[in-house]
C-alpha positions, -999 to 999 in steps of 0.1 A, spaced: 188 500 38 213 482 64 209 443 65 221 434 97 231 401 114 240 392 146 257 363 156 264 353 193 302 375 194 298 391 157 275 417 146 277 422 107 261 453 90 253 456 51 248 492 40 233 485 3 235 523 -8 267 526 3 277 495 -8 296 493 30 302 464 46 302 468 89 318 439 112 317 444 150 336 426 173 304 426 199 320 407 231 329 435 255 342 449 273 376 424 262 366 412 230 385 382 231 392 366 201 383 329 207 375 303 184 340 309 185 349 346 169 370 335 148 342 313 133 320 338 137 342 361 117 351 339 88 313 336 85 309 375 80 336 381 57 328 350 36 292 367 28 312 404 25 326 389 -4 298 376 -21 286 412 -19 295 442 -39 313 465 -15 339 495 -16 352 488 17 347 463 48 350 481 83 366 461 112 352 476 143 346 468 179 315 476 209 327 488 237 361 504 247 385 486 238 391 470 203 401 435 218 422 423 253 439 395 225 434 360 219 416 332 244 445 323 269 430 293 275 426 281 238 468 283 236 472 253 261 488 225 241 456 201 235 436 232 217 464 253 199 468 236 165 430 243 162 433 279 175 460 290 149 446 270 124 413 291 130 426 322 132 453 319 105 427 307 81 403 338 90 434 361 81 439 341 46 402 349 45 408 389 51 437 392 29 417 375 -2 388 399 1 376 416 -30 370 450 -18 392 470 7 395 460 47 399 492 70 406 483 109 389 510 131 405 506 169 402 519 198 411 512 229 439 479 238 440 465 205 465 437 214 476 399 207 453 383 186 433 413 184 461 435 166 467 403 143 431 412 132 440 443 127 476 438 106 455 416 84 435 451 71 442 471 44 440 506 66 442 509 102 425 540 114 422 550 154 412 575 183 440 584 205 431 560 229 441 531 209 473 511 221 488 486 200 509 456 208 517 419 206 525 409 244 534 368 233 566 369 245 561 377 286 540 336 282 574 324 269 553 322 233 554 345 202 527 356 176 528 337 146 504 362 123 522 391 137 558 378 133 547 374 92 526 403 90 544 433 110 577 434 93 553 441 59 534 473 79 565 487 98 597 469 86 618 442 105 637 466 129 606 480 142 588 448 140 614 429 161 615 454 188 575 455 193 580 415 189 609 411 210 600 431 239 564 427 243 559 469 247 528 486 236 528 517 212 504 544 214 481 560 184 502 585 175 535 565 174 519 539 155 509 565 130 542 580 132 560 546 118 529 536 93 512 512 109 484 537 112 470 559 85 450 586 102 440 593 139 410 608 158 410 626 192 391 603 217 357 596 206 356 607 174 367 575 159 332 570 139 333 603 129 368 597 113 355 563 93 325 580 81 345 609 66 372 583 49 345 561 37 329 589 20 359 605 9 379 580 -3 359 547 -12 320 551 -11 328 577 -45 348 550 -59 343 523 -86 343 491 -69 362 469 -91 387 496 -91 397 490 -55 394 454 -57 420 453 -80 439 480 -63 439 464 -28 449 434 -41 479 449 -63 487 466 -28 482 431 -9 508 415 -27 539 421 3 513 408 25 500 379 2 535 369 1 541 369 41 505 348 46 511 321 22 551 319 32 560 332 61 535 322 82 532 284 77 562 289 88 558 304 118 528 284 124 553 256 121 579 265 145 554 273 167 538 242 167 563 217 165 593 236 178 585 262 200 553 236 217 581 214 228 596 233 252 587 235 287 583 272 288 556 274 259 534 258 285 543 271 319 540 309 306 504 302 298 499 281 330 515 308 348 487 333 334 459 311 339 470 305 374 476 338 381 514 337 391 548 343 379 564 318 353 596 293 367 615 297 333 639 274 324 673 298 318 686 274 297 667 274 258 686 249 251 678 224 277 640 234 281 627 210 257 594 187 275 600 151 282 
């Protein structure tokens, strides 16, 4: 039998035989991660781990896995509240008690591939794209900048970072970020198959203990690195006039006026 639950952006899905856990990103076709989500989320995988489960899916309705984080929740007066939100639903996914496997299709970008760095497995159909597209606001992604080096190592990590580029399925697969991909549309096909495979047979306390032995890199990055990052973010990077005109710039629909000068870019 499959409890389900749907919230107003989040459907969650309890598979009791299987002892499966299902948790939809249900706002498409963009699947913007606001604050809303991100409550929403927390919500779903605070009752996941009350449950006994083998494994928590991380999936998305519609096309596209998610466009990235609300825009307009990074303007200065709401984004201590929006990393504080979404960094404390990542603390929340890397704590779980039973394996986290991200299913993507489609963009999976900015906030959204956060999300997905914060699971244990990411699998996807071959019309997934990754990337973390912070920098062309004049910003950066705290969550990612912790939790990328640990999937893909710094080198690779800074030049997704640095650059702002996308990757494909395959290439993410081909430098570990992904474990196994599906031709286009047979993504459900592809999590069904590894469920059954490789966790529904599975004792359950087994994999708890096993993710979290495997979590520890990543335990290490979330409860270091990025307070850090959070921190620089906030009270370095927030400072500077760029920070703010990139997002203004996207909001408004034009080019950003950077200041070419870092160093003299700090707000009044």
């Amino acid at each position: 039998m499959t409890e389900t639950t749907s919230y107003e952006k989040v459907r969650l899905e309890l598979n009791g035989p299987e002892r499966t856990a299902r948790i939809t990103l249900n706002a498409p076709k963009a699947n913007i991660v606001d604050r809303t989500m991100l409550a929403e989320l927390l919500s779903a995988f605070d009752r996941c781990a009350q449950r006994d489960l083998c494994a928590v899916v991380l999936a998305a309705a519609g096309p596209h896995f998610s466009f990235g984080a609300s825009v307009q929740e990074h303007l200065p007066e709401h984004i201590a509240e929006t990393l504080s939100a979404l960094h404390a639903l990542i603390g929340r996914m890397v704590g779980m008690p039973a394996p986290v496997i991200a299913a993507v299709k489609g963009q999976c970008l900015g906030g959204g591939f956060e999300l997905a760095l914060a699971c244990d497995l990411v699998l996807a159909d071959e019309t997934a794209v990754f990337g973390s597209p912070e920098i062309k606001l004049g910003v950066f992604a705290p969550a990612a900048s912790a939790l990328l080096p640990v999937r893909i190592g710094a080198s690779r990590a800074a030049a997704l970072l640095l650059t702002g580029e996308n990757c494909s399925a395959r290439d993410a697969r081909a430098m570990g970020l992904v474990a196994a991909v599906a031709p286009a549309g047979g993504l459900d096909d592809l999590v069904g198959t590894y469920l059954e495979t490789h966790f529904v047979p599975r004792s359950a306390s087994g994999l708890r203990y096993a993710a979290l032995a495997a979590r520890c890199p990543v335990l290490h990055a979330v409860d270091y690195d990025l307070p850090r990052c959070e921190g620089m973010y906030l009270e370095e990077l927030m400072a500077t006039h760029d920070s703010v005109e990139g997002i203004q710039a996207f909001l408004e629909k034009r080019e950003p006026r950077w200041y070419r000068n870092a160093l003299a870019a700090v707000r009044d």
